[in-house]
Structure formats: structure tokens, C-alpha cells
TORGUMAR-407764 format. One record per residue (C-alpha): residue in three letters; y, x, z. Coordinates in nm, 3 decimals, always signed. Layout:
N
ATOM  resn        v        u        w
ATOM   Ala        Y        X        Z
...
This chain:
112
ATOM  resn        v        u        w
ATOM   Unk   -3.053  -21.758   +8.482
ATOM   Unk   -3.238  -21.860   +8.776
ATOM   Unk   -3.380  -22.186   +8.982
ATOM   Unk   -3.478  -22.232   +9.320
ATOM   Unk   -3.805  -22.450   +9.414
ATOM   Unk   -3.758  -22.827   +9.362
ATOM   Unk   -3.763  -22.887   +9.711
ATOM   Unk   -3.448  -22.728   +9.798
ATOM   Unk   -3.171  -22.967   +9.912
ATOM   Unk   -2.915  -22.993   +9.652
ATOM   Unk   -2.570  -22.811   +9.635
ATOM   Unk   -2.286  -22.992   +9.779
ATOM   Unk   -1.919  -22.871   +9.742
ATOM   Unk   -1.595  -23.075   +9.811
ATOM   Unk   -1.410  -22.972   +9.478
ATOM   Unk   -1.506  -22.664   +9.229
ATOM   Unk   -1.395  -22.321   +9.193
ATOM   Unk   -1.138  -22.481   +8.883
ATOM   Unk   -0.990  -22.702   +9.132
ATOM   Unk   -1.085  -23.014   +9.062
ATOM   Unk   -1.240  -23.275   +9.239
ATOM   Unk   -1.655  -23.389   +9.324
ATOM   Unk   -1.817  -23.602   +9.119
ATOM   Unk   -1.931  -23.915   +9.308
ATOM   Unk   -2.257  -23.775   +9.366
ATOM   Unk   -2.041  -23.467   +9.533
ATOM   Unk   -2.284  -23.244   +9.360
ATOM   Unk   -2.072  -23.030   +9.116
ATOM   Unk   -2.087  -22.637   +8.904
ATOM   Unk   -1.906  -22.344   +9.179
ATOM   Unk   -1.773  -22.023   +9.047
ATOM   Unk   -1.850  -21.721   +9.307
ATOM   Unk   -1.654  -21.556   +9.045
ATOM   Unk   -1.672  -21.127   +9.122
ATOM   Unk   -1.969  -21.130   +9.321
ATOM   Unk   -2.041  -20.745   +9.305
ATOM   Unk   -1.946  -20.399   +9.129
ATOM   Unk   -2.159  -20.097   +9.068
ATOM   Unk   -2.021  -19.808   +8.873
ATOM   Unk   -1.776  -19.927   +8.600
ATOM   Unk   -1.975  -20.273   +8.601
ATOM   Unk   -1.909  -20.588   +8.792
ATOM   Unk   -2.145  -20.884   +8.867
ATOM   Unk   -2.010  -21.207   +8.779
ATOM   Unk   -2.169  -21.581   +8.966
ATOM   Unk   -2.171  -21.940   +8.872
ATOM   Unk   -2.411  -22.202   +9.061
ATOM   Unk   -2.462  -22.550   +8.878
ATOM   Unk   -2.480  -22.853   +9.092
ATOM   Unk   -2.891  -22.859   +8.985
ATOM   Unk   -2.881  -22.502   +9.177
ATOM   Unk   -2.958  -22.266   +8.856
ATOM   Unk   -2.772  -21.931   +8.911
ATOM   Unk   -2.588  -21.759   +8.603
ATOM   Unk   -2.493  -21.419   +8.625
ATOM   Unk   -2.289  -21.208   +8.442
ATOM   Unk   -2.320  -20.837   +8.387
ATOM   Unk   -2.040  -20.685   +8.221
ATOM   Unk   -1.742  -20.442   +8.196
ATOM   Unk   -1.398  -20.369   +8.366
ATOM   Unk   -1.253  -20.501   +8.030
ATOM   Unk   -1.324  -20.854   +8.069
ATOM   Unk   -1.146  -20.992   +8.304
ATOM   Unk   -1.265  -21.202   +8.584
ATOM   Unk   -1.087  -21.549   +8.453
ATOM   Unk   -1.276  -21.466   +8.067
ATOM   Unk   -1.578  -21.429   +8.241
ATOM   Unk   -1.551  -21.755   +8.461
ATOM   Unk   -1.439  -21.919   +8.170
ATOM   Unk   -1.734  -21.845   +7.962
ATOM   Unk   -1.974  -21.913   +8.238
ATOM   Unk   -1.830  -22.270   +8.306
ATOM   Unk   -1.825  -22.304   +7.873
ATOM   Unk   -2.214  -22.203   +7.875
ATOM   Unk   -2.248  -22.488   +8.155
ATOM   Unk   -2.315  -22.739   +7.904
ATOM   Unk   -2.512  -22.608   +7.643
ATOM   Unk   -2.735  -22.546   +7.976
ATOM   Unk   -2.714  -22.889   +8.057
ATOM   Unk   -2.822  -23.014   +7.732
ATOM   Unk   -3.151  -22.805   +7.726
ATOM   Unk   -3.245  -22.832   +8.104
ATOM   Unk   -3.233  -23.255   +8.042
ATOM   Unk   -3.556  -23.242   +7.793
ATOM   Unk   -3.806  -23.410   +7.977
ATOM   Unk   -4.082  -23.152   +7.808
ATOM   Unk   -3.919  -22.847   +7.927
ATOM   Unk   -4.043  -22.697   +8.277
ATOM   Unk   -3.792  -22.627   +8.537
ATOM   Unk   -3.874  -22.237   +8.547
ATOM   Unk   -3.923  -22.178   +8.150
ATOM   Unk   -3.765  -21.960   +7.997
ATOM   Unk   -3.542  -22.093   +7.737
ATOM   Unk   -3.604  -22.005   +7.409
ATOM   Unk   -3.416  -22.280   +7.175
ATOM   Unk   -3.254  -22.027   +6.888
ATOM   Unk   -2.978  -22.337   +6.853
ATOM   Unk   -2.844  -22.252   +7.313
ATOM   Unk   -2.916  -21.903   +7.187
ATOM   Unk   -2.675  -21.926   +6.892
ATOM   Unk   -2.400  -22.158   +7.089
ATOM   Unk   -2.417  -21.876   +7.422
ATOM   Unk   -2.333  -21.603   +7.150
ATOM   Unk   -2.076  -21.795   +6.985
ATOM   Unk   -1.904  -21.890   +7.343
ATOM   Unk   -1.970  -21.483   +7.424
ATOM   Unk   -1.734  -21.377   +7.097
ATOM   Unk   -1.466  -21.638   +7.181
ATOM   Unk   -1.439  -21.561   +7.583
ATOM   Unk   -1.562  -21.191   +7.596
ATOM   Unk   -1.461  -21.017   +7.287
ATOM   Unk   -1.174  -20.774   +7.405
């Protein structure tokens, strides 16, 4: 998981990766879906709309829609932790309760 500097303009797209439509700030969550492969592995990307970059290391046995699925599912437990006004933007996240909802999302989506 990764954020660019505050001071980057924000992401704009007409319409997500899921096909539907902007929100009316036009700001909305785009899956790059297969972004890379190395070996037997493949790179999986999703960019929120507040520009933090999820990526997704994994196997030829998940298949690309699992893994976009899980990364869009993951979206808003993300969400939820990066709106607590205490939390930095660049901190890492260590709430056991995102880490327990991620690996409960993982087994539903990624388990072959």
C-alpha cells in the first residue's frame, strides 16, 4: 500500500474499471488490473480516488477478476482506517481489526 505526497493533484477518471459511473466529485477507485508478470507470478493494481496504490502479488491460480474483486472488497476497510483524523497519511497500518477483515476478504476471493 502506498501514498503519494499531499500535494499531488487528485485522480480523476470518467467511470471505473467496474464500469460504473464518477462520483460527483469525479474522483473515484481504478483497477489497472494485470499490471506485470515475473516467473509464475503476476502483479495485480488498484488506485483509490485519495491516490493510495494496492498491489497484489500472487499466483497464476487466481484469476485476474478474484484478484480485482478482492482489491475493490479491501477498498473499504481502507477507507474506514485512512478517515481517523489521528492516523498519519504515510503510517503504516497496524489496526489487528483491517488486519483480520483483509484476511477474511483474502479466504473468500483468493482461496482456490
Amino acid at each position: 500500500l502506498w501514498h503519494e505526497a499531499a500535494a499531488a493533484p487528485p485522480l480523476a477518471f470518467g467511470a471505473t474499471a467496474y464500469g460504473g459511473a464518477a462520483s460527483s466529485s469525479g474522483a473515484v477507485p481504478l483497477a489497472l488490473r494485470l499490471v506485470d508478470r515475473f516467473n509464475d507470478l503476476s502483479v495485480t493494481a488498484h488506485v483509490t480516488a485519495g491516490r493510495y496504490k494496492m498491489l497484489l502479488l500472487h499466483d497464476a491460480r487466481i484469476s485476474e477478476e478474484a484478484a480485482t474483486s478482492f482489491m475493490r472488497d479491501v477498498h473499504e476497510p481502507l477507507v474506514k482506517v485512512m478517515l481517523n483524523p489521528l492516523r498519519e497519511a504515510a503510517e503504516y497500518i497496524a489496526c489487528p481489526k483491517f488486519d483480520e477483515r483483509v484476511r477474511s476478504l483474502a479466504k473468500r476471493h483468493l482461496s482456490s
